[in-house]
Backbone as JSON, one array per atom type, in Angstrom:
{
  "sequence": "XXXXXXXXXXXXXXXXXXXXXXXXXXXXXXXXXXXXXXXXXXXXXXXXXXXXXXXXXXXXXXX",
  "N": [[60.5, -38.6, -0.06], [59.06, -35.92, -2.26], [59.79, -33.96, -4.55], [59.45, -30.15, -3.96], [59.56, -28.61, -6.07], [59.49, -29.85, -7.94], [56.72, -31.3, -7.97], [55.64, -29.14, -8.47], [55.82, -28.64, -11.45], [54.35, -31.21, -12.18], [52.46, -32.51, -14.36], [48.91, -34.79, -14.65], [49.01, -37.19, -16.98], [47.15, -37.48, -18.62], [44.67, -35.48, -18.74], [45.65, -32.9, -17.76], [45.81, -31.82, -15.56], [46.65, -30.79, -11.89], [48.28, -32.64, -9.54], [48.53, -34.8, -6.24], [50.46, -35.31, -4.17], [50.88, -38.47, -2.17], [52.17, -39.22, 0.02], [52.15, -41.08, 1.88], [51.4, -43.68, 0.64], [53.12, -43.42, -1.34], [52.58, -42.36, -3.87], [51.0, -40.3, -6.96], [48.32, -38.22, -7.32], [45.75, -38.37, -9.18], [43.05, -36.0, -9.22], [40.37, -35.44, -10.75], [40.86, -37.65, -13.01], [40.89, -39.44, -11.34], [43.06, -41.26, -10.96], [46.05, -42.51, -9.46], [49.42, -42.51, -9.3], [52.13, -44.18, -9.53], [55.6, -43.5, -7.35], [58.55, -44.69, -7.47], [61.52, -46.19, -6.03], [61.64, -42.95, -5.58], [61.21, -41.7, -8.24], [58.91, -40.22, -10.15], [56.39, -42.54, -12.07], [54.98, -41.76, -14.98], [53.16, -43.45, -16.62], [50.14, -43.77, -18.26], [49.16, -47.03, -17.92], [50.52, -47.93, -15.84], [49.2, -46.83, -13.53], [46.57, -46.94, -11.23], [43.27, -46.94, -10.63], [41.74, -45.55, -8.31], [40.16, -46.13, -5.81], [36.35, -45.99, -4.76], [36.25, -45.41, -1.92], [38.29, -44.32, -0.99], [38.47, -41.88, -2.04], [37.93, -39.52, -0.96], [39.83, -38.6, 1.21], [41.16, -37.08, -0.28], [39.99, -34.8, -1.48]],
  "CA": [[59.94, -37.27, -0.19], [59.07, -35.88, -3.42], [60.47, -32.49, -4.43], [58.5, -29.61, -4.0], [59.79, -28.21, -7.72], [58.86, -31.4, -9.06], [55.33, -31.88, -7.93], [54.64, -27.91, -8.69], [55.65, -28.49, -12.26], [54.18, -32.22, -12.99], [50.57, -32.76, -14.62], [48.46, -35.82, -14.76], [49.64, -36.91, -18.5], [45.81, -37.78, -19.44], [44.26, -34.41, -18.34], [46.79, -31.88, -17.57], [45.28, -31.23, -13.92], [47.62, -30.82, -10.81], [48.27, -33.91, -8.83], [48.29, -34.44, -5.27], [51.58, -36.01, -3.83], [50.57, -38.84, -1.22], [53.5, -39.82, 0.98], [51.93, -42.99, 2.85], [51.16, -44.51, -0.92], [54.32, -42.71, -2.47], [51.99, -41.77, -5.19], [50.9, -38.72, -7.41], [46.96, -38.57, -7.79], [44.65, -37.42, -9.39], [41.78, -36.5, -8.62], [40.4, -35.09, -11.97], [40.29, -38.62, -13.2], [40.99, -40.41, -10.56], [44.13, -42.13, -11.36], [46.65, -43.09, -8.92], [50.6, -42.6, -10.28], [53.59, -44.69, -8.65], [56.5, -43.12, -7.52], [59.63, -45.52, -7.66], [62.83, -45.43, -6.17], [62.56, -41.61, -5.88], [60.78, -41.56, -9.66], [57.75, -41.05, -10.38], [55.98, -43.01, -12.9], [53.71, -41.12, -15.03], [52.24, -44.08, -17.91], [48.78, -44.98, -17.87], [49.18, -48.14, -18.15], [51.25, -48.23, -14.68], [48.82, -46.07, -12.85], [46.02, -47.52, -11.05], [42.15, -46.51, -10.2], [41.62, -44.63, -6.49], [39.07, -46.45, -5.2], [35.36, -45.11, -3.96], [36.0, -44.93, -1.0], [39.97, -43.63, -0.98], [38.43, -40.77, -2.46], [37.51, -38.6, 0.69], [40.77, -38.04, 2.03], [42.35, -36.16, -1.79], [38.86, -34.14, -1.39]],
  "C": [[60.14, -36.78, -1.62], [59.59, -34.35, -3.75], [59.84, -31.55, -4.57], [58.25, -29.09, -5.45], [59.17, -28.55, -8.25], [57.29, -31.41, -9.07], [55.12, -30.02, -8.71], [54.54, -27.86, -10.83], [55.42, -30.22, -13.31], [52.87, -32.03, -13.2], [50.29, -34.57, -14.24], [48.78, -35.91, -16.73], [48.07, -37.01, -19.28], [44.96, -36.37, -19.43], [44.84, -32.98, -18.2], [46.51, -31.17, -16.51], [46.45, -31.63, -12.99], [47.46, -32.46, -10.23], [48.86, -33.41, -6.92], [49.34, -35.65, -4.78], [50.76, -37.06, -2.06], [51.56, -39.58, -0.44], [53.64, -41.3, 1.48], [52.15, -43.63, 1.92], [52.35, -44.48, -1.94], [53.4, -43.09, -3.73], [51.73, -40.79, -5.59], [49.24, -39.58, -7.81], [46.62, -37.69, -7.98], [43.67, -37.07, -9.48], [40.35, -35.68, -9.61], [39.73, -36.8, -12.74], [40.63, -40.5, -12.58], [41.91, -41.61, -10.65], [45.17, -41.89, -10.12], [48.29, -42.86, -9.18], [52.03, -42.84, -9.41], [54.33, -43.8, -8.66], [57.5, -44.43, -6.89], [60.93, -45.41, -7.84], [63.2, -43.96, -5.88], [61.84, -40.59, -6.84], [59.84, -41.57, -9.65], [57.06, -41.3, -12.15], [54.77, -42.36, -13.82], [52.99, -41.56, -16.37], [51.06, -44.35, -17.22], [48.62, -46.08, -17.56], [49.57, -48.75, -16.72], [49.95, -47.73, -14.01], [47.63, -46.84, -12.1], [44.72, -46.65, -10.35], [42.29, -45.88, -8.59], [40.23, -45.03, -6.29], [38.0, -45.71, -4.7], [36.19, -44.18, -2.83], [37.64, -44.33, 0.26], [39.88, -42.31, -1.39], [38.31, -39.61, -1.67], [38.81, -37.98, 1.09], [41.51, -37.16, 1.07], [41.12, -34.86, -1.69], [38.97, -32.92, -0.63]]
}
């Protein structure tokens, strides 16, 4: 579980739009530009480089 603090004061680092904490995925997305952002351990990860696309049709349910 991610902390509510935490998510209210993280951005997406490419955009600076809110992100959308997904529990099942333990990820932070976004849906802005559609990036994806591990959390690990607890941590979440917030390089580009780590982050990974959100598929078509994954997109519906952040919507």
């Amino acid at each position: 579980m991610l902390d509510k603090k935490l998510l209210e004061i993280l951005v997406c680092p490419i955009c600076k739009k809110d992100l959308i904490f997904d529990s099942h995925q333990q990820e932070l997305i976004c849906t802005a530009d559609w990036l994806a952002f591990p959390i690990r351990d607890g941590i979440p990860v917030m390089l580009e480089s780590e982050a990974r696309d959100v598929a078509v049709l994954e997109r519906e349910k952040y919507q």
